[in-house]
RODO-2510 file (C-alpha; in nm, 4 decimals, decimal comma):
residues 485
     n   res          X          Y          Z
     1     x    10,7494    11,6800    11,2345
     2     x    10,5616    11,8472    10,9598
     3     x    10,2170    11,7312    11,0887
     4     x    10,1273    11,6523    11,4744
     5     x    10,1275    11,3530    11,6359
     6     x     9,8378    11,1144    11,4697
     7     x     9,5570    10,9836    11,7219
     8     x     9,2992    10,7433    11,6824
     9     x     8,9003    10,8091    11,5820
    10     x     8,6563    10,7207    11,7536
    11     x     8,2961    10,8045    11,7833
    12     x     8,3884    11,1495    11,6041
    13     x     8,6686    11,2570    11,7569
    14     x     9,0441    11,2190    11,7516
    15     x     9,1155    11,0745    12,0828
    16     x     9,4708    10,9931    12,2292
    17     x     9,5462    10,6260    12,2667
    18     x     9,6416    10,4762    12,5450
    19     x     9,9127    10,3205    12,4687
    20     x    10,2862    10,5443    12,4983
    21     x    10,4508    10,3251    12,2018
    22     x    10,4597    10,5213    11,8726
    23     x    10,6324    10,4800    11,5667
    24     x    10,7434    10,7633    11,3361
    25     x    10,5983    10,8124    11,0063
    26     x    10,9156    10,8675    10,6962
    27     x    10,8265    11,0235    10,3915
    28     x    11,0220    10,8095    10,1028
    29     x    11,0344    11,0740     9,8883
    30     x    11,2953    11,2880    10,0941
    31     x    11,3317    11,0811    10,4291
    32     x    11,1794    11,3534    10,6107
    33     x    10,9605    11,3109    10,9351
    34     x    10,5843    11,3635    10,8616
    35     x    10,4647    11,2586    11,2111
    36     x    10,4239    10,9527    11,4697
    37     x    10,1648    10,6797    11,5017
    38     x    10,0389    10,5181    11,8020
    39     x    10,0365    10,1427    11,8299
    40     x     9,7398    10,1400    11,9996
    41     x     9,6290     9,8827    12,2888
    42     x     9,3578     9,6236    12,2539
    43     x     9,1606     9,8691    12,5309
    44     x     9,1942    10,1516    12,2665
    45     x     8,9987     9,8919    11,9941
    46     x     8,7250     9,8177    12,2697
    47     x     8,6642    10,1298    12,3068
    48     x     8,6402    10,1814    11,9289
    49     x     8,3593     9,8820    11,9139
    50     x     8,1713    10,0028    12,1723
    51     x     8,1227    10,3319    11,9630
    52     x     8,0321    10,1786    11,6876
    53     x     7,7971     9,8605    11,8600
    54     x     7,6161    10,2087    12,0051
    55     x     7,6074    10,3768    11,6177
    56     x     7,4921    10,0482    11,4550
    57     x     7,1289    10,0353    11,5572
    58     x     6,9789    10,3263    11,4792
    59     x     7,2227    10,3406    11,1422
    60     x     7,1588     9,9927    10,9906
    61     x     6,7880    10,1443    11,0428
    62     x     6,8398    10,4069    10,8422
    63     x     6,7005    10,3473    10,4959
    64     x     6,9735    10,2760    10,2313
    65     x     6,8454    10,5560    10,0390
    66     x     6,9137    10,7679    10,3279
    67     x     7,2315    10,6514    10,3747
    68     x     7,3792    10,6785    10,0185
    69     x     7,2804    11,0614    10,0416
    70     x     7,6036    11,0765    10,2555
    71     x     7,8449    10,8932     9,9856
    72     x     7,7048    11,1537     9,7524
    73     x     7,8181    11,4182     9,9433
    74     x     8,1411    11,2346    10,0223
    75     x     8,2093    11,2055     9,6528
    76     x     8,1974    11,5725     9,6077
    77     x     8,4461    11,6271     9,8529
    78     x     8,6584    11,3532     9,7322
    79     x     8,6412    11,5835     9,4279
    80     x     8,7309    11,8872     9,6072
    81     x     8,9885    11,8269     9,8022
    82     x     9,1504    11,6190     9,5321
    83     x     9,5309    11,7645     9,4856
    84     x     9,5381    11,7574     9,8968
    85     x     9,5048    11,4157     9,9161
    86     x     9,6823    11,3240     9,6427
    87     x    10,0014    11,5484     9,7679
    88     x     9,9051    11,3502    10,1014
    89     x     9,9265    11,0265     9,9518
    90     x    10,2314    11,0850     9,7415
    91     x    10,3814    11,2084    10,0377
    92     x    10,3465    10,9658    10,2344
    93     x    10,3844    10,6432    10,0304
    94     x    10,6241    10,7683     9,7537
    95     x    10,4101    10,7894     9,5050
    96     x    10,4247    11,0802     9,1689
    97     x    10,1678    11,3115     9,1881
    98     x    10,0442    11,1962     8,8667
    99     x     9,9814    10,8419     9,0277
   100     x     9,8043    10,9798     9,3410
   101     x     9,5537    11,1902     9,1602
   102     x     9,4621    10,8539     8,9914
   103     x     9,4595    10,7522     9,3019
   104     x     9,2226    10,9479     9,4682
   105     x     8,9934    10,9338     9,1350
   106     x     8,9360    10,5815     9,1660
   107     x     8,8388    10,6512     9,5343
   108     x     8,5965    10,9093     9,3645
   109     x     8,4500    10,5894     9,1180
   110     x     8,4007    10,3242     9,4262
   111     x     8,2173    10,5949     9,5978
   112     x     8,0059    10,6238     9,3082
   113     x     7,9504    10,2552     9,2888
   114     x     7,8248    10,2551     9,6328
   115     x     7,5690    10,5330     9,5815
   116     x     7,3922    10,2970     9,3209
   117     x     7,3632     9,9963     9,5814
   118     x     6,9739    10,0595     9,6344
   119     x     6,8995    10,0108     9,3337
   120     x     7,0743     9,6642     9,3574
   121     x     6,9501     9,5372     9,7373
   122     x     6,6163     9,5626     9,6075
   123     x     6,5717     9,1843     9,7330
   124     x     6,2953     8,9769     9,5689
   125     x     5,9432     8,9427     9,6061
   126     x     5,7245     8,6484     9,4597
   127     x     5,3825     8,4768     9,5406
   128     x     5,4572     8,1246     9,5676
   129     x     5,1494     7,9775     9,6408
   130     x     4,7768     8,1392     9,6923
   131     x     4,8344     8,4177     9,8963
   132     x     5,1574     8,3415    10,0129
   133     x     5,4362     8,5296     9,9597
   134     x     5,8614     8,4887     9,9981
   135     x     6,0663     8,7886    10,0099
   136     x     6,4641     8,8633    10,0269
   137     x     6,6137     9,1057    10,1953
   138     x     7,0010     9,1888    10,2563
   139     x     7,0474     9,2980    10,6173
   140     x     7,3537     9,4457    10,7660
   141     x     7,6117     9,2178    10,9823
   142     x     7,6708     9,4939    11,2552
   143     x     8,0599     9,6306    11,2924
   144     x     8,3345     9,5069    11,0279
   145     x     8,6992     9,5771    11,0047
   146     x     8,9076     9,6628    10,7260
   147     x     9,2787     9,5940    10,7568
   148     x     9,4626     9,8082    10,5000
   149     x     9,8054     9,8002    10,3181
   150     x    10,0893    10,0818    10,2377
   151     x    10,0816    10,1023     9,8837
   152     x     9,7481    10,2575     9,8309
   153     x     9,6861    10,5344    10,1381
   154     x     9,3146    10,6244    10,0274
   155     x     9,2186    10,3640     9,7553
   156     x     9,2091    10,0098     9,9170
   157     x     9,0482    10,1907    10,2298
   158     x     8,7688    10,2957     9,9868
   159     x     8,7549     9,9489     9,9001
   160     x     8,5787     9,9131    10,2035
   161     x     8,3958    10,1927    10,3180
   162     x     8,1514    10,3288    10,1024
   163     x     8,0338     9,9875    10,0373
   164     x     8,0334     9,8279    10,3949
   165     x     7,8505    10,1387    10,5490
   166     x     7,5989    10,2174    10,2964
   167     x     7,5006     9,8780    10,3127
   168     x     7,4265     9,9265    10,7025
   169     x     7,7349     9,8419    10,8756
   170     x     7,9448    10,0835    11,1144
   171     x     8,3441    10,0197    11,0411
   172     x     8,7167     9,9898    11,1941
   173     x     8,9309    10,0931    10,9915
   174     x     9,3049     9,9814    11,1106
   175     x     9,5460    10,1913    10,8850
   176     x     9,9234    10,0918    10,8009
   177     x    10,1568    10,2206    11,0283
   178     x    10,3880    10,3177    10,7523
   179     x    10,1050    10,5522    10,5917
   180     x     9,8675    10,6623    10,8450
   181     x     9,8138    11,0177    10,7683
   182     x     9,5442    10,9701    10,4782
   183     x     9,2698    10,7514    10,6986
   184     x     9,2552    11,0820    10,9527
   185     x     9,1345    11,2987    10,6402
   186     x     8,9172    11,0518    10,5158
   187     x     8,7358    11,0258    10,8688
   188     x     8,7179    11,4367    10,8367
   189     x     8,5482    11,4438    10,4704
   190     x     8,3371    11,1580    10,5974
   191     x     8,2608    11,3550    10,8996
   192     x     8,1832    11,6743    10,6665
   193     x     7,9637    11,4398    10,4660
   194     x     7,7470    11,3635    10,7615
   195     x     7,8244    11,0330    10,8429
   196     x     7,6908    10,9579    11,2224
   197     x     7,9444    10,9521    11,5065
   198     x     8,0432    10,6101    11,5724
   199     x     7,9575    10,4479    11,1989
   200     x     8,3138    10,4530    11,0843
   201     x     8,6400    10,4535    11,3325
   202     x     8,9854    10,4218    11,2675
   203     x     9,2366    10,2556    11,5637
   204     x     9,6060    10,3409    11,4959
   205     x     9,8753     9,9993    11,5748
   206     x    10,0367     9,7271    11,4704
   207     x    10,0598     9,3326    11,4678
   208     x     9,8729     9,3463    11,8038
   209     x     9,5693     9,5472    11,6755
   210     x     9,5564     9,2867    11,4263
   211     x     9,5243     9,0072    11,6118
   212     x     9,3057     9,2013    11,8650
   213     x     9,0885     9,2888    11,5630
   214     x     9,0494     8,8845    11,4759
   215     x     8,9727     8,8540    11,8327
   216     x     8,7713     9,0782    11,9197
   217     x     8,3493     8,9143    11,9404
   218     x     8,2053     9,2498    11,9010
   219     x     8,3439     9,2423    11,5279
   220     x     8,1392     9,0215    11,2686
   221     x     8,3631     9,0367    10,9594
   222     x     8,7083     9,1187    10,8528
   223     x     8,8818     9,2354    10,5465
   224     x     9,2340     9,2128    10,5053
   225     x     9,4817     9,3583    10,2055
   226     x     9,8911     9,2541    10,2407
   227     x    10,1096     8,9911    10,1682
   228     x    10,0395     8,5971    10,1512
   229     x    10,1978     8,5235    10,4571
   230     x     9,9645     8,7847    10,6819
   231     x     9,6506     8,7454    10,4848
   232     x     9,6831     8,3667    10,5596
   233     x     9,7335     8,4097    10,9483
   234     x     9,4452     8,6804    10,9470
   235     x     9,2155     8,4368    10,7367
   236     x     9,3166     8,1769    10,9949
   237     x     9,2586     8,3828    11,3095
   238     x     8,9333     8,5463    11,2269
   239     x     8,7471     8,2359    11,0859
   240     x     8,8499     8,0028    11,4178
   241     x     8,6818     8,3388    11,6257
   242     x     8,3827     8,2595    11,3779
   243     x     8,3686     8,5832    11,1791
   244     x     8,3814     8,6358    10,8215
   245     x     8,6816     8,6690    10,6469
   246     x     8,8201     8,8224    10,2906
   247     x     9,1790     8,8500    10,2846
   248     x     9,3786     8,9466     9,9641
   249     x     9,7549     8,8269     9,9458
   250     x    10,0237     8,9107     9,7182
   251     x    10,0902     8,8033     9,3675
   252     x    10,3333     8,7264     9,0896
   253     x    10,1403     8,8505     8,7597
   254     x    10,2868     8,6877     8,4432
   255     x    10,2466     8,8789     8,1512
   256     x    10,2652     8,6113     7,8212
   257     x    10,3562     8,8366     7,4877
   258     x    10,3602     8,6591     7,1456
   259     x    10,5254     8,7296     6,8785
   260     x    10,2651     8,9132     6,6842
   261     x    10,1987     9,1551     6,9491
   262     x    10,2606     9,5001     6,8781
   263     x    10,5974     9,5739     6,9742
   264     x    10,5598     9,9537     7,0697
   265     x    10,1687     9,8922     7,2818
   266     x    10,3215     9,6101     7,4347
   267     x    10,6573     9,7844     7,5746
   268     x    10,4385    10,0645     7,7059
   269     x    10,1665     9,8471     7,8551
   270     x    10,4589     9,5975     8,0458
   271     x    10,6579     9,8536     8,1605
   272     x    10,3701    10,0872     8,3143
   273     x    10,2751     9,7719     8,4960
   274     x    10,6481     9,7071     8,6097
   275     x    10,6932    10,0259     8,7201
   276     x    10,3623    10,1677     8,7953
   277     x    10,3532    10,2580     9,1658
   278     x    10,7315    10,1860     9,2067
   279     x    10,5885     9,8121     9,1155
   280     x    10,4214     9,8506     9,4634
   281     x    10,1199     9,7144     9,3693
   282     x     9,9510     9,3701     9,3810
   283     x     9,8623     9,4048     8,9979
   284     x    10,1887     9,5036     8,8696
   285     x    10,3444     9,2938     8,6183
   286     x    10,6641     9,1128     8,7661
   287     x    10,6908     8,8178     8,5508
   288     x    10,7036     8,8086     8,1591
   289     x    10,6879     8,5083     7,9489
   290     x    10,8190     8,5739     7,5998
   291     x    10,6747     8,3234     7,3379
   292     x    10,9497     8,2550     7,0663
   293     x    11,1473     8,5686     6,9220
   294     x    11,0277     8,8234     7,1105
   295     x    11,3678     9,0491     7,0638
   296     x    11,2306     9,2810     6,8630
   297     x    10,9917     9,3241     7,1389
   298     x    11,2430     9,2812     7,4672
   299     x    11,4368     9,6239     7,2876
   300     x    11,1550     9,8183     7,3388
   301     x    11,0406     9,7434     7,6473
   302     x    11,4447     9,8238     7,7383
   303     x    11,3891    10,1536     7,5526
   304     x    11,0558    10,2453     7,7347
   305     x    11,2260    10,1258     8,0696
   306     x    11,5009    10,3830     8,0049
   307     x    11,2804    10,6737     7,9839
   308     x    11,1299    10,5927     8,3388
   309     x    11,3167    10,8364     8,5478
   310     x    11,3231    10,7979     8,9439
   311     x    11,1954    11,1294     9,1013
   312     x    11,0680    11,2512     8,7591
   313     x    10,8294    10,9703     8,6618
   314     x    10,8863    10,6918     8,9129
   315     x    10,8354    10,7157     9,2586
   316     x    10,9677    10,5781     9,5741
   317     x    10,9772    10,2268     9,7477
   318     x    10,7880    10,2761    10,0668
   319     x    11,1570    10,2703    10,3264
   320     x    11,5153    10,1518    10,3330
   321     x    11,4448     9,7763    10,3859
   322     x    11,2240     9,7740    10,0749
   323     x    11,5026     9,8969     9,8650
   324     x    11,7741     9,7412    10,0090
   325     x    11,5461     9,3621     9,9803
   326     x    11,4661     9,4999     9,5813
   327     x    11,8336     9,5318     9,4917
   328     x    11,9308     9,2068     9,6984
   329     x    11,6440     9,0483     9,4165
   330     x    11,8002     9,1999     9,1466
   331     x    12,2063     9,1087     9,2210
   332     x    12,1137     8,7245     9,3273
   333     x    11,9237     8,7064     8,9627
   334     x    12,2370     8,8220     8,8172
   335     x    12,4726     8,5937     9,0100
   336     x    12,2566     8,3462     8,9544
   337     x    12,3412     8,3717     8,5261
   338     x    12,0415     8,6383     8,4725
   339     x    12,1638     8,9191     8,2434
   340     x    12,0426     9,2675     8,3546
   341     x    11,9226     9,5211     8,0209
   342     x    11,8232     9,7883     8,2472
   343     x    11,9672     9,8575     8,6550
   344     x    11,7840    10,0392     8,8874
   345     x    12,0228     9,9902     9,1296
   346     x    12,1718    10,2331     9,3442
   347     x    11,9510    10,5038     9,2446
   348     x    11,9520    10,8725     9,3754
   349     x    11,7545    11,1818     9,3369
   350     x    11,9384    11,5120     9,3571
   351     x    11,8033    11,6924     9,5892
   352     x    11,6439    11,3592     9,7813
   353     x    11,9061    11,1763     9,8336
   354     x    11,7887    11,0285    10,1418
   355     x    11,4424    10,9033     9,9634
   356     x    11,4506    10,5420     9,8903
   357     x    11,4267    10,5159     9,4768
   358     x    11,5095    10,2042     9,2641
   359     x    11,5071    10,2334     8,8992
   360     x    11,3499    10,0352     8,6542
   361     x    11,4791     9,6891     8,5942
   362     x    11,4781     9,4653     8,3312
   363     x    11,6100     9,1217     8,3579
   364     x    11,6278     8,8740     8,0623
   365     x    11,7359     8,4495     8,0314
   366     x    11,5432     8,4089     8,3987
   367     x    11,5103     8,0238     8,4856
   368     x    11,1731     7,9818     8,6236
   369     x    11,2925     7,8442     8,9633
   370     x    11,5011     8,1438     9,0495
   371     x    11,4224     8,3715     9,3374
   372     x    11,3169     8,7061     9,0808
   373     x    11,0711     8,4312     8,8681
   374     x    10,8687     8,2882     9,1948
   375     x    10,8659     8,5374     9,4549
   376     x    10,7188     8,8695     9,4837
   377     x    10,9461     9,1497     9,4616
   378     x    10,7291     9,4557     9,5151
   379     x    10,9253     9,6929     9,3151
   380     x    10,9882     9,8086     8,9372
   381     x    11,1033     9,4588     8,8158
   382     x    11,0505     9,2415     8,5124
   383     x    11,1970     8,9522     8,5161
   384     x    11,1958     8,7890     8,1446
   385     x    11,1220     8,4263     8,1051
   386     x    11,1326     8,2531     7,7321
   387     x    10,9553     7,9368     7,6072
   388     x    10,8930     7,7971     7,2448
   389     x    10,4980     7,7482     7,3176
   390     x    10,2136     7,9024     7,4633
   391     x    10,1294     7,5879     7,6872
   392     x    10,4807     7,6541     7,8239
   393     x    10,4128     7,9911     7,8726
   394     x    10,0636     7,8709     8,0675
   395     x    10,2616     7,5976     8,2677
   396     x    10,4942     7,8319     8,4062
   397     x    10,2168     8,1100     8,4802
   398     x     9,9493     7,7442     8,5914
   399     x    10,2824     7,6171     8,8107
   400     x    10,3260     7,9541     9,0439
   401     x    10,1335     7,9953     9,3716
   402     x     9,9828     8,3107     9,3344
   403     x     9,6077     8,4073     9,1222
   404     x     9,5675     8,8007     9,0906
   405     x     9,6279     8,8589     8,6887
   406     x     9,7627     8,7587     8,3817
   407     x     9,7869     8,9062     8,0758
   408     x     9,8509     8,8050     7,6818
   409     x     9,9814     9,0377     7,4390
   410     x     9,8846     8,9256     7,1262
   411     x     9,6727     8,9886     6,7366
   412     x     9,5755     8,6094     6,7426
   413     x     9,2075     8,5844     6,9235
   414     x     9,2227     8,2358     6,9241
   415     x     9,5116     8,2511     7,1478
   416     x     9,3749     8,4994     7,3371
   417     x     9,0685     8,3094     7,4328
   418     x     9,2881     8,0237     7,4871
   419     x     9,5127     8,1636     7,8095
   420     x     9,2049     8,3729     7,9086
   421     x     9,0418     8,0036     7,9597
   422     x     9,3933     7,8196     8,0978
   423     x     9,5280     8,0741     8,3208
   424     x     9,4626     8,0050     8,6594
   425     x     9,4127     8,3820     8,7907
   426     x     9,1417     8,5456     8,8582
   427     x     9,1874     8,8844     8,6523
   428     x     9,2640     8,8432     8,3013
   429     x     9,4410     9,1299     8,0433
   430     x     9,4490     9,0885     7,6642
   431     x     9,6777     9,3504     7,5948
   432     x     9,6819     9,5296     7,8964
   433     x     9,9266     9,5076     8,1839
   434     x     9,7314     9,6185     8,4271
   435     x     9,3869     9,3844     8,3990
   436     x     9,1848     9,5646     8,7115
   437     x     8,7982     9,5685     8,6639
   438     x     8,6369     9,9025     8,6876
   439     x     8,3134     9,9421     8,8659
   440     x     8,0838     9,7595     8,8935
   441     x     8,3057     9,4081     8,8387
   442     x     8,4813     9,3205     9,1231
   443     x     8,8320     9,3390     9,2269
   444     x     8,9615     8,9635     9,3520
   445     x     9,2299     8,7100     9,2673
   446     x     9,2573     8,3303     9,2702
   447     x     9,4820     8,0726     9,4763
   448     x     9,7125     8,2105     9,7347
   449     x     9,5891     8,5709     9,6034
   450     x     9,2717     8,5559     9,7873
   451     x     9,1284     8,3510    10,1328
   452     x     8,7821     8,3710    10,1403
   453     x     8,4716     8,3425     9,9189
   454     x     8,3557     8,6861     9,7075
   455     x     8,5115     9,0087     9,5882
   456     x     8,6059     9,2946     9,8130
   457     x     8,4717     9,5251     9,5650
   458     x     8,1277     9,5816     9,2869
   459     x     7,8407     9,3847     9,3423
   460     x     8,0396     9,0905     9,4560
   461     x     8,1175     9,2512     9,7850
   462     x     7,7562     9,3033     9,8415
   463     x     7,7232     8,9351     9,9719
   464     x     8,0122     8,9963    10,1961
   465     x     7,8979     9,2957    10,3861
   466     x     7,5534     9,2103    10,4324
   467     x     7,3399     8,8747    10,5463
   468     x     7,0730     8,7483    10,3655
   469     x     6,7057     8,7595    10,5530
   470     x     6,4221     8,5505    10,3697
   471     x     6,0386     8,5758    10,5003
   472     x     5,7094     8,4015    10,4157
   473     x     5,4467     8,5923    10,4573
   474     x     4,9886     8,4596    10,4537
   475     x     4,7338     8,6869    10,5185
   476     x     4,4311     8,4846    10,3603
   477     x     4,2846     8,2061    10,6048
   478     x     4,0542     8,1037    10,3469
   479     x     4,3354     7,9603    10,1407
   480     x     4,3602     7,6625    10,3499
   481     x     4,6707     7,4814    10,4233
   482     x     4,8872     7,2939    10,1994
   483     x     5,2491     7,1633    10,1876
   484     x     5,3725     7,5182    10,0954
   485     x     5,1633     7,7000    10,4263
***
């Protein structure tokens, strides 16, 4: 193993769990061994809660200005130990290098976010009758969980932490067991930062610590990023234990290009989504609705797909069942009376060949009730749908499950305006494949995208971490009484 045998955090230290089951961590990129990952025991959680029940009081009393003073300290070593974790992360999930450092740099901007929440908990203060005042104030819920995904090692976990714990909470943080290695370095730079013992924890496991999370009364809230099928059973199990709940599901982002989009903006845009990441991401284009003649257009996104080169510029799918369930997508599309421009199939890597690649794929003439049109594939796949109208276009994009994003490419503002007001997802692109918000909007889909009310990131999360306190407040006697006092 190129790194030891991973243990769990808690209360400052790495600590061996108690449980003897471990799984062993495969890089993607070569198929070597990194390390092993305990599935750790609902005893190894308690113990986690306990640590941070014991951190929470004097923390959450900490002022918020005080608190931010470690996120500013965390950002600079975000900043310095950049190319580490972004080797780490493409390591470990697959990803280029080039991807990771973006990576890591949007970890840097949601740290940055968070180190501007004082000046947006401020509450409110206002006289509401003679000498009697009401007042706001946003209060910590005590210890949260976060529940975090493969494809992004270090970003969706920064989702969570910087705002969660400036705003008062202590946190654990419940890696996935196919890329563990990132959340111990975090815990170390947070540590460096000067983050308390206790305030932020990681526990190692998996299904099991799940559910033992949901169950668990000494945590308030939950957050949760994976597929639909997992985000609704989490959602499920964690509001019937009464605790909050924000969990993000999977997607099938339709990307609707006219025929008066630019041809060459438009083939780079969809096929950096498709293949962005491996297409291992929840905003990644997978669908594409072509409006009328779009040929002109389909050739160039064939030609930009062609220069997307596994090992050089596109990364890995995260293991062997990933690839082998990508390529089962692609050959049932084709069976099916799909024709396939582009095949990633069967990829290799010289020098890797025991990394798990797929190339990029482009597949044209898809029916809208085949497999490749309605389910998510999680790899670099566009499947190509074509319609005569734009309300076909919205119907098929209105008629599938999923809410994350959708996008238009298009010169027309009127019909931009038009699917940015009939789409039913919650992040919109005009020309641009990749529609995420940057600080401070919030990062949150629509449907069976997202369970829960608010954003798990920007101000909107603000409501989620904390609990809102109100007070009224007389000091004057001589003001009498009256149906306000």
């Amino acid at each position: 193993m190129k790194y030891p045998a991973l243990k769990n955090y808690i209360n400052g230290e790495f600590v061996v769990s108690g449980s003897s089951r471990t799984l062993p961590v495969i890089s993607p990129v070569d198929g070597a061994l990194l390390s092993e990952v305990p599935m750790s025991t609902a005893e190894d959680l308690h113990t986690a809660v306990e640590a941070a029940r014991a951190a929470f009081h004097k923390w959450s009393k900490t002022p918020i200005k005080e608190r931010v003073q470690v996120f500013f300290r965390y950002k600079f070593l975000l900043e310095k130990n950049l190319q580490e974790l972004a080797s780490l992360c493409s390591e470990e999930n697959g990803k280029t290098i080039g991807e990771s450092v973006a990576e890591i740099e949007k970890c840097i901007e949601l740290t940055e976010f968070a180190t501007s929440l004082p000046q947006l908990v401020t509450g409110e203060v206002l006289e509401v009758s003679k000498g009697v005042e009401c007042r706001t104030e946003h209060v910590p819920l005590g210890v949260v969980a976060s529940i975090v995904p493969f494809n992004f090692p270090s970003m969706v976990p920064n989702w969570t932490i910087p705002n969660a714990i400036a705003l008062g909470n202590c946190m654990i943080m419940k890696p996935s067991e196919k890329v563990p290695i990132s959340c111990g370095r975090i815990a170390e730079l947070l540590k460096e930062a000067g983050l308390p013992d206790g305030v932020f924890n990681v526990v190692h496991g998996d299904v099991e610590i799940v559910e033992a999370i949901c169950d668990h009364p000494g945590i308030e809230a939950v957050s949760f990023v994976g597929s639909t099928k997992a985000a609704k059973n989490v959602y499920q199990r964690a509001t019937k234990n009464y605790k909050r709940c924000l969990a993000l599901g999977g997607a099938k982002n339709h990307l609707m290009v006219m025929p008066d989009a630019i041809p060459a903006m438009t083939a780079q845009n969809v096929v950096a989504s498709m293949s962005g990441c491996a297409g291992q991401r929840c905003m990644a284009a997978s669908a594409m609705v072509g409006v009328a003649n779009v040929d002109h257009i389909i050739d160039k996104i064939c030609d930009e797909a062609r220069k997307v080169v596994p090992g050089v510029n596109l990364g890995a799918v995260i293991n062997k069942e990933s690839k082998e369930r990508i390529e089962r997508y692609i050959t049932e599309a084709e069976e099916q009376g799909a024709k396939i421009l582009v095949d990633g199939r069967g990829a290799k890597v010289s020098g890797k060949e025991n990394g798990t690649y797929v190339g990029p794929t482009v597949i044209d003439y898809v029916k809208p009730d085949m497999a490749v049109a309605t389910e998510e594939i999680f790899g670099p796949v566009i499947s190509i749908m074509r319609t005569n109208t734009v309300d076909e276009a919205l119907a098929i994009e209105n008629a599938n499950p999923y809410g994350n994003a959708a996008s238009v490419f298009t010169q027309n503002g009127g019909v931009a305006r038009y699917v940015i007001d009939h789409a039913s997802a919650g992040m919109i692109g005009v020309n641009i494949g990749v529609p995420v918000p940057r600080e401070p909007f919030s990062f949150g889909g629509w449907n069976e995208s997202k369970f829960g009310v608010g954003d798990i990131t920007g101000k909107s999360s603000i409501e989620f971490w904390t609990k809102l306190k109100k007070s009224t407040v007389k000091w004057n006697p001589e003001a009498g009484v009256n149906w306000m006092s």
